[in-house]
C-alpha positions as CSV (number, residue, x, y, z in Angstrom):
1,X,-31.6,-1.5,-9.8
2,X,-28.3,-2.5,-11.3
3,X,-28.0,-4.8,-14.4
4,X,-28.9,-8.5,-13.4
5,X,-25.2,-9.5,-14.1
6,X,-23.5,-7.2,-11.4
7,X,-26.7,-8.2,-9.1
8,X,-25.9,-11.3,-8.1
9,X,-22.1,-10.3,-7.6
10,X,-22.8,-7.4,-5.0
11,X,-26.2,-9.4,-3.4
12,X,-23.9,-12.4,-2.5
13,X,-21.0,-9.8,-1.0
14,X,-24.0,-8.4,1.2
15,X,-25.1,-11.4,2.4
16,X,-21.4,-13.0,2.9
17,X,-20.5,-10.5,5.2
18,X,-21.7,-9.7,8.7
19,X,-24.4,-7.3,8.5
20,X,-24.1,-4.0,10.8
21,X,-26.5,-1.7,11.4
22,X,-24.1,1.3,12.3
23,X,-22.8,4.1,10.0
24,X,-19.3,3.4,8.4
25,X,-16.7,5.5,9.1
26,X,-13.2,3.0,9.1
27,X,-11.2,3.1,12.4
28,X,-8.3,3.2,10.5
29,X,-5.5,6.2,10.7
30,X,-5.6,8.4,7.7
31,X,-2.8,10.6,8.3
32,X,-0.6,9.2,5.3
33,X,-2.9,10.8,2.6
34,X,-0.4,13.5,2.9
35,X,2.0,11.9,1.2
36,X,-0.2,12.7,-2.1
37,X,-0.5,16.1,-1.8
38,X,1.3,19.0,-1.4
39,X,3.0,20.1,2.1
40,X,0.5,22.7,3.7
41,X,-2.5,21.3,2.3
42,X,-5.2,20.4,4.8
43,X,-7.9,17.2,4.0
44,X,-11.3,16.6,6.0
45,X,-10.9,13.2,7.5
46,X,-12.7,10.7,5.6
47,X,-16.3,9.5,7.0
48,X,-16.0,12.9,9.3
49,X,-17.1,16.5,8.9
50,X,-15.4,17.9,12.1
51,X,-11.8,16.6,11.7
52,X,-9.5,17.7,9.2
53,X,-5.4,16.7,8.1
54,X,-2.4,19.4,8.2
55,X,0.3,18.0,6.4
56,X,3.6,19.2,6.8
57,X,6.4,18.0,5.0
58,X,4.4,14.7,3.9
59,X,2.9,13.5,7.4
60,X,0.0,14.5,8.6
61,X,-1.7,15.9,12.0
62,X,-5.3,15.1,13.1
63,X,-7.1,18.2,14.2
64,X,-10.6,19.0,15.2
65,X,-13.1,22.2,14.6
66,X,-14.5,24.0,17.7
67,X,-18.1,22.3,19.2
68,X,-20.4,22.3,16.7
69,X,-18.3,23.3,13.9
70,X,-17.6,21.3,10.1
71,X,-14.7,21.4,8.3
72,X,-15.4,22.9,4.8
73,X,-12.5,21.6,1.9
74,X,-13.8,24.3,-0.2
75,X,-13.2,27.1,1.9
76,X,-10.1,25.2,3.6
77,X,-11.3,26.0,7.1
78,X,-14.3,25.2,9.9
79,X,-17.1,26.5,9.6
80,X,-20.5,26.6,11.0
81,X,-22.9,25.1,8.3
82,X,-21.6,22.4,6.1
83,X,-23.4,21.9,2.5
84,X,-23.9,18.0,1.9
85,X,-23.2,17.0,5.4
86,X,-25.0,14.3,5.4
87,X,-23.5,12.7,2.1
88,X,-19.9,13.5,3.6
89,X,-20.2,12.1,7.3
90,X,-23.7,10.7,8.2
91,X,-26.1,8.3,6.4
92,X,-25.1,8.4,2.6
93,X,-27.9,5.8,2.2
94,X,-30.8,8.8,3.2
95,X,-33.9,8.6,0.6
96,X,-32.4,5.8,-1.6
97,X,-33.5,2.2,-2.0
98,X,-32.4,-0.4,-3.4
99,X,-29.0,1.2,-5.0
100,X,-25.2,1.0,-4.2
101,X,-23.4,3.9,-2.8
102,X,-19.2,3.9,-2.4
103,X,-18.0,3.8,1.1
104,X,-15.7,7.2,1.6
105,X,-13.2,5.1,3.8
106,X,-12.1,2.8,1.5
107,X,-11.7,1.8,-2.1
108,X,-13.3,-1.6,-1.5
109,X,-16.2,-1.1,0.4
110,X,-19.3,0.2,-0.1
111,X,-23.1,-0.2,1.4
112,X,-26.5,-1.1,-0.1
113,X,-28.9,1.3,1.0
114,X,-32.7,-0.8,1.5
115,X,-35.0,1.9,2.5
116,X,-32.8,4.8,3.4
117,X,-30.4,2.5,5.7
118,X,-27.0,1.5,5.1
119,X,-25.8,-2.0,4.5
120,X,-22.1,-2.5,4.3
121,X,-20.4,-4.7,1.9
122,X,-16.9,-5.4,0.8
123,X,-15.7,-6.4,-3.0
124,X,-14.4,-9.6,-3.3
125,X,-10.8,-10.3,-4.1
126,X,-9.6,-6.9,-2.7
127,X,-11.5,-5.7,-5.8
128,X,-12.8,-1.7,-6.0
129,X,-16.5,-0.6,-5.9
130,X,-17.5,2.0,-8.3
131,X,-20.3,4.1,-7.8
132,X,-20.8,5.1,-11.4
133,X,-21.3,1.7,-12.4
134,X,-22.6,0.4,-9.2
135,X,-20.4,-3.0,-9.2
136,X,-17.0,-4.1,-8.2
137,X,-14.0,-4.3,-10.3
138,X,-10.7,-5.2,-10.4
139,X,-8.1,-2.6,-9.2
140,X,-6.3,-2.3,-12.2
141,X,-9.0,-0.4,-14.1
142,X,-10.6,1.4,-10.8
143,X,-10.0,5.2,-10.6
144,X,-10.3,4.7,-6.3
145,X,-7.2,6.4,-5.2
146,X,-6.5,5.4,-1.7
147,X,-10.4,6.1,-0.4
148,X,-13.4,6.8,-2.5
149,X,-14.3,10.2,-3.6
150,X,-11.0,11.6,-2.4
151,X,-12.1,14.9,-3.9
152,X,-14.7,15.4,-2.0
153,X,-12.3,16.1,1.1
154,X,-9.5,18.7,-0.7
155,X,-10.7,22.0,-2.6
156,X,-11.5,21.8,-6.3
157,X,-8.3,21.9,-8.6
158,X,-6.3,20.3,-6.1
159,X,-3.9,18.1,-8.1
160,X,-1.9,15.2,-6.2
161,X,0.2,12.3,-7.0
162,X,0.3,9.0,-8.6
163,X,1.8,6.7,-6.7
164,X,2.5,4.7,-9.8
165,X,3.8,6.7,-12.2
166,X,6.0,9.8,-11.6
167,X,4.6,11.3,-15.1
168,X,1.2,11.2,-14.2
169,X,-1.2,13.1,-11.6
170,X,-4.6,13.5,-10.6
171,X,-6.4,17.3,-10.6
172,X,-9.9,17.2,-8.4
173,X,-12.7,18.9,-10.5
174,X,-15.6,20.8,-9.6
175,X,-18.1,17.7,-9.3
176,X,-15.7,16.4,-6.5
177,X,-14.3,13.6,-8.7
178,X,-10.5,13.7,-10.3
179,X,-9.2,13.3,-13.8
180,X,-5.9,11.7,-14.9
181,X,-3.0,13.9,-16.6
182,X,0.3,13.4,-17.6
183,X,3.7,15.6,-17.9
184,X,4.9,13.1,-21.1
185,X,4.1,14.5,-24.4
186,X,5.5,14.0,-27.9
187,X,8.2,17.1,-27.1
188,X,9.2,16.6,-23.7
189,X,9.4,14.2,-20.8
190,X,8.6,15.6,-17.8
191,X,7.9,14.3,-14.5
192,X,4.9,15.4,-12.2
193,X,6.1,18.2,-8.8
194,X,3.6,17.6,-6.8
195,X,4.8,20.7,-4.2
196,X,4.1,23.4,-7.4
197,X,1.9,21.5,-9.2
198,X,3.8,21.8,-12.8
199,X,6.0,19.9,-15.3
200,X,10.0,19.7,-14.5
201,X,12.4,17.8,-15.8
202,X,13.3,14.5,-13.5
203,X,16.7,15.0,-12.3
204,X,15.2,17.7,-10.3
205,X,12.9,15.3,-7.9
206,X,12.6,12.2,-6.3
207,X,11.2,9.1,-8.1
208,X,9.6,5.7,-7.0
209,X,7.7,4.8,-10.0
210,X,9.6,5.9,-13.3
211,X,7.4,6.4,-16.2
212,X,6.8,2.9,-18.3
213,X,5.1,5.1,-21.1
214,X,7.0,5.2,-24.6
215,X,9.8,3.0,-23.4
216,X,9.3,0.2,-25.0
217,X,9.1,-0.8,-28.8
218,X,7.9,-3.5,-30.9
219,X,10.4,-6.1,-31.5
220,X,11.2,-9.7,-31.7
221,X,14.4,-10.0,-29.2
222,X,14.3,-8.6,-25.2
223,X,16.1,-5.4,-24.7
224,X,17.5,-3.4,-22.3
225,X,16.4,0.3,-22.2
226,X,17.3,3.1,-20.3
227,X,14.7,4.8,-18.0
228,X,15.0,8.0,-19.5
229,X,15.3,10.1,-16.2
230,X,18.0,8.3,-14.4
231,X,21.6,7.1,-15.1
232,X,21.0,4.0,-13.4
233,X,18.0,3.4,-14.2
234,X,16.8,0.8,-17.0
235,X,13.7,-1.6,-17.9
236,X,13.6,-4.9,-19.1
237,X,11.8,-5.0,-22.6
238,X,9.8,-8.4,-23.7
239,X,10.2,-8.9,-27.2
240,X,6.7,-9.7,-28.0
241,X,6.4,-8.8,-31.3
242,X,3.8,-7.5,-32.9
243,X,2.9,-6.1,-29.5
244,X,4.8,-4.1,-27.4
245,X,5.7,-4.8,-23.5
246,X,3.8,-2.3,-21.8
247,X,4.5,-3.1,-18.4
248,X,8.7,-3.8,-18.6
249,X,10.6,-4.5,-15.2
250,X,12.4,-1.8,-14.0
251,X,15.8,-2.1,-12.6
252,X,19.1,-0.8,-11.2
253,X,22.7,-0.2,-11.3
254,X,24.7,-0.4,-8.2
255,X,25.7,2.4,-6.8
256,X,28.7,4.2,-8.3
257,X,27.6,2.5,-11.7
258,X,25.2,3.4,-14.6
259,X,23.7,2.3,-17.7
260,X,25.1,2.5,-20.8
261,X,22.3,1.2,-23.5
262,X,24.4,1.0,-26.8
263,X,26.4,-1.8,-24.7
264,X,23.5,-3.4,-22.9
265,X,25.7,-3.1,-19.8
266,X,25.7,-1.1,-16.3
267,X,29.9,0.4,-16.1
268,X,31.4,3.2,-13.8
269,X,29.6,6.2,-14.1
270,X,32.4,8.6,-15.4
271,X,32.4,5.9,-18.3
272,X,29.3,6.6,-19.5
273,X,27.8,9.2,-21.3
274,X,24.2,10.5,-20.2
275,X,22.3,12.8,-20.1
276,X,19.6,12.4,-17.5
277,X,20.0,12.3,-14.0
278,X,23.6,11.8,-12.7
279,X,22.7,12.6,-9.4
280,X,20.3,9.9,-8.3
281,X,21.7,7.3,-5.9
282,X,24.7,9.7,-5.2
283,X,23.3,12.0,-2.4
284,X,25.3,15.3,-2.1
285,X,28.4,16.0,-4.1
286,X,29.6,17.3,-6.8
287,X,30.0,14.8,-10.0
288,X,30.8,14.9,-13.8
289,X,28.1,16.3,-16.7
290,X,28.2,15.1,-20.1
291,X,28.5,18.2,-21.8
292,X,31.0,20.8,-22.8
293,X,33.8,18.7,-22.8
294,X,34.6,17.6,-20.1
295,X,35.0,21.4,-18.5
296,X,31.0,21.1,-16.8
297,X,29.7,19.6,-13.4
298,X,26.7,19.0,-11.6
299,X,26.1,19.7,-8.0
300,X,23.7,17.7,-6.1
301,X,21.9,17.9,-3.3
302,X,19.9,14.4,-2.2
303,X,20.4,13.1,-5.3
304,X,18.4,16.0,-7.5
305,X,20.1,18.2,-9.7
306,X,20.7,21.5,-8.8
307,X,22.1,23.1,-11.3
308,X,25.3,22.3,-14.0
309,X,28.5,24.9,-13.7
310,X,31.7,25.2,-15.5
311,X,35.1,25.2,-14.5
312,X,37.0,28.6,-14.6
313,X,40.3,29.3,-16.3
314,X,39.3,26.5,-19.4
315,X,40.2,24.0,-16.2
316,X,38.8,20.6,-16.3
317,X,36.0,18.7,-14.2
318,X,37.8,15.8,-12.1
319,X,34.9,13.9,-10.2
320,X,37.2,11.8,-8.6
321,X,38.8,14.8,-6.4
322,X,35.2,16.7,-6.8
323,X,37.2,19.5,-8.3
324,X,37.9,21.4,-11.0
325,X,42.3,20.8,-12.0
326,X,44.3,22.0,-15.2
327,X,44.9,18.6,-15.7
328,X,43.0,17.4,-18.6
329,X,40.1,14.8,-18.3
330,X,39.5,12.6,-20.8
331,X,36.5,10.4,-19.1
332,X,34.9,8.7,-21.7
333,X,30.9,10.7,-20.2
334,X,32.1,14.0,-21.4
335,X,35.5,13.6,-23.5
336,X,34.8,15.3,-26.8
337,X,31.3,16.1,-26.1
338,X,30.2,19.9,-26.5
């Protein structure tokens, strides 16, 4: 029975919604969960044991095992007998009563189980249910990624993405449930790759959620601070003093433009000195590093670093023309750098 507090919550969600008799598998598509994880990996349908997910370069294929057969995440193929079957795809209410059990379609559903049978529910307010704690809360501090028990459909130590933070990533444990890690520590800061599972550096992939962690600081006035992985890239820092903004606005330099943080201000690129990634926003070309002078350059490839070359003959990096000239170059983001 759960506390009396989260009773009353859950009891009135039961009774609020339409009450259904049948077993709870979503009709929605869940092909885009491969957009989590790796290319190549394969995930069992959720509220299914016989269909599976083959992702291939981030979209996914429905497939199903021969007659008869299960697909088994562990073993990462069908098979013939499938331990926990009835937990994964049939009736997850079976010899309970009176308890709350998480839906494995969705974040926000779940089903009261009265006597063995299932009675689905949805949180209020597009809230999560957690199992654990056997109540809804609010997404912000749910650990639901995308459907419950994710884990329970990819083999154990499967790491994948979050969506919110390039820095961070989940990693699926043995009990079928995933803990949060992240590629920033004290020394380095490192985005997460979700293809081989390690640390890199950022300019080397691509990046919808830059890392609010350690950007901002305690002060009094509303700063500008660069993202620390892009050259365009900056956040908007509240100056709420004695506290510290931990959830700045992030923002962007036009094209063509990045941001230069001791002037507060986003200027032509080859005007400003950085360090992170020059590549991003710029596609495939060849453009100007910040180091050695001037006599360096970065080739790029959809906007990632490749790698950082130098000029032969002591000539001189001109990103305007994309190559190297004896002329000497005296852009302000690598004149009398080394």
């Amino acid at each position: 029975m759960p506390k009396s507090s989260l009773f009353g919550v859950l009891l009135g969600c039961i009774f609020l919604m339409t009450w259904q008799t049948s077993s709870a598998a979503s009709t929605g598509e869940y092909e885009e969960l491969c957009r989590l994880f790796k290319n190549g990996t394969q995930i069992r349908k959720p509220g299914t044991c016989d269909q599976y997910i083959k992702c291939v370069n981030g979209e996914g294929t429905v497939l199903t095992c021969t007659s008869g057969q299960s697909f088994s995440p562990s073993k990462n193929q069908c098979v013939d007998t499938l331990a926990n079957s009835n937990k994964y795809c049939g009736n997850r209410c079976e010899g309970k009563d009176g308890e709350w059990v998480a839906d494995p379609t969705e974040c926000h559903r779940y089903f009261y189980c009265l006597n063995g049978e299932p009675h689905p529910g949805i949180c209020p307010n597009s809230q999560h249910f957690n199992e654990a704690n056997q109540a809804c809360q609010h997404g912000v501090d749910s650990t639901c990624v995308d459907v419950n028990n994710i884990c329970e459909l990819v083999p154990s130590k499967t790491k994948f993405r979050n969506e919110n933070d390039c820095a961070k990533y989940y990693e699926c444990n043995s009990s079928e449930s995933h803990t949060a890690s992240t590629c920033i520590t004290t020394k380095k800061r490192q985005y997460f790759d979700v293809e081989s599972g390690s640390c890199v550096e950022p300019s080397t992939i691509e990046c919808s959620a830059h890392s609010k962690s350690g950007i901002c600081s305690k002060s009094t006035k509303a700063t500008f601070v660069s993202d620390k992985a892009t050259c365009r890239g900056y956040f908007y820092c509240q100056g709420l003093s004695p506290v510290i903004d931990l959830d700045p606005m992030w923002m962007q330099c036009k094209e063509g433009y990045f941001f230069d943080e001791d002037l507060q201000v986003c200027a032509p690129a080859a005007q400003v000195v950085c360090e992170y990634n020059r590549c991003e926003g710029r596609g495939t070309m060849l453009v100007a590093s910040s180091s050695n002078n001037c006599h360096n350059y970065i080739r790029c490839v959809d906007s990632k670093t490749v790698e950082e070359e130098t000029c032969h003959f002591d000539h001189f990096f001109d990103e305007t023309i994309e190559a190297c000239t004896p002329t000497i170059i005296y852009d302000k983001c690598c004149d009398d750098r080394d």
